[in-house]
GUTORKOL-717841 format. One record per residue (C-alpha): x, y, z negated. Coordinates in steps of 0.001 Angstrom, whole numbers, plus 500000, padded with zeros to 6 digits. Example, Ala and Ser with C-alpha at 12.3 -4.5 7.8 and 13.67 -1.06 7.14 Angstrom:
BEGIN
{node {512300 495500 492200}}
{node {513670 498940 492860}}
//
This chain:
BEGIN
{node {500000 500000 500000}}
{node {502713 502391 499951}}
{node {502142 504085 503365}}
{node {498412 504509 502014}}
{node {499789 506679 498757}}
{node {500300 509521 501259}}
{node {496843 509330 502651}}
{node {493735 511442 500815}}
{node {492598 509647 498187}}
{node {488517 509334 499948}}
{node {489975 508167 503630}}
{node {492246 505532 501830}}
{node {489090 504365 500084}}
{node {487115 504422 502857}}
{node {490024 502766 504985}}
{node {489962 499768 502060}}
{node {485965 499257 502249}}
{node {485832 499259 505727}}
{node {488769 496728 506408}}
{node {487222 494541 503554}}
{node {483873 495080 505709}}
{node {485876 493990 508246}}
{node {487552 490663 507191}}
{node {483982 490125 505310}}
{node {482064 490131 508968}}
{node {485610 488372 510631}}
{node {484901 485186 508246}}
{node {481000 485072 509112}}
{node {481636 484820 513039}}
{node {483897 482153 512246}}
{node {481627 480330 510049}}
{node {478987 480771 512878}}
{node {481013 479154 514997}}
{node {481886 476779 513238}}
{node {478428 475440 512273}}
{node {477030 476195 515479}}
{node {474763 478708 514335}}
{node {473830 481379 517230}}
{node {472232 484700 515909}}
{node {469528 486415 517552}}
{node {470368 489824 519992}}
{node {470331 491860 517101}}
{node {472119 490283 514301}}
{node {474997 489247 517114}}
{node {475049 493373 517665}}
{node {475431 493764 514225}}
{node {477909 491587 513458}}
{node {479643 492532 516434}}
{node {479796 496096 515300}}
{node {481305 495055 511926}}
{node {483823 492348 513292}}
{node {484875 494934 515999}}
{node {488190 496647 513741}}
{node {486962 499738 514966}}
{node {485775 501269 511763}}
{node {488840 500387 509707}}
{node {490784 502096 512913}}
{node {488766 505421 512392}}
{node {488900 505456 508641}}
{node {493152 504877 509347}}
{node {493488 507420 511773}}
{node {491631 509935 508844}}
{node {494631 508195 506604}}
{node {497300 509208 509591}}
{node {496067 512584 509970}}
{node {495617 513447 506126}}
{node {491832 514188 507116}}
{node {489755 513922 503412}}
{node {486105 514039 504974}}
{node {483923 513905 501815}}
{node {481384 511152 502037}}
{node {478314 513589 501932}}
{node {480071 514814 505400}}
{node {481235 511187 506760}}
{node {477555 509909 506003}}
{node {475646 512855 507640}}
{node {473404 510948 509802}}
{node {474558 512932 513039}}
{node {477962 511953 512291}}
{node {477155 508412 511266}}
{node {475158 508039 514754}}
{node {478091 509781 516645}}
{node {480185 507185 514745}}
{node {478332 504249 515852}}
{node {477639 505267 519185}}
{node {481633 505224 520007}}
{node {481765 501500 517822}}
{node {479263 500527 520822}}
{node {481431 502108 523269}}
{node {484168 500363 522271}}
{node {482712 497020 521556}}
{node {481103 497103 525237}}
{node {484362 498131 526705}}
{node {486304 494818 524927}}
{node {483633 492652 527089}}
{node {485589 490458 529206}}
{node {484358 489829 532809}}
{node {482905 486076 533277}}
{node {485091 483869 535250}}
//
């Protein structure tokens, strides 16, 4: 955790619940795979969304940039749709082409 002692104390936290969200939603897939399960459109989106890295990437590059975004700013629903909408972007951009 040392290069994290540098980073505001709210986007470190925020870094550590979302990577933790991360690995959390990481070990589900792989327990859906391995049992065979198949979720429905929007519980794969979901998942897919939290298993995607992209939310512990945001909350590090707040840690790289010393940005301390107070959570009644992070949470703001316009930035928390903003937010989302480029997790989407992302997670339909790392679609591989069949074949």
């Amino acid at each position: 955790m040392k290069r994290l002692d540098t980073c505001p104390p709210v986007a470190r936290q925020r870094w550590i619940d979302t990577f933790g969200d991360y690995l959390d939603a990481t070990t589900r897939e792989a327990e859906n795979r391995e049992h065979g399960t198949i979720l429905g459109l929007k519980d794969y989106i979901g998942l897919r969304r939290a298993n995607s890295g992209v939310y512990p990437t945001f909350a590090l590059i707040e840690c790289i940039l010393g940005i301390n975004l107070e959570p009644e700013v992070f949470d703001h629903p316009v930035l928390s749709n903003l937010t989302r909408a480029a997790v989407d972007l992302a997670m339909i951009a790392n679609v591989s082409p069949p074949g």
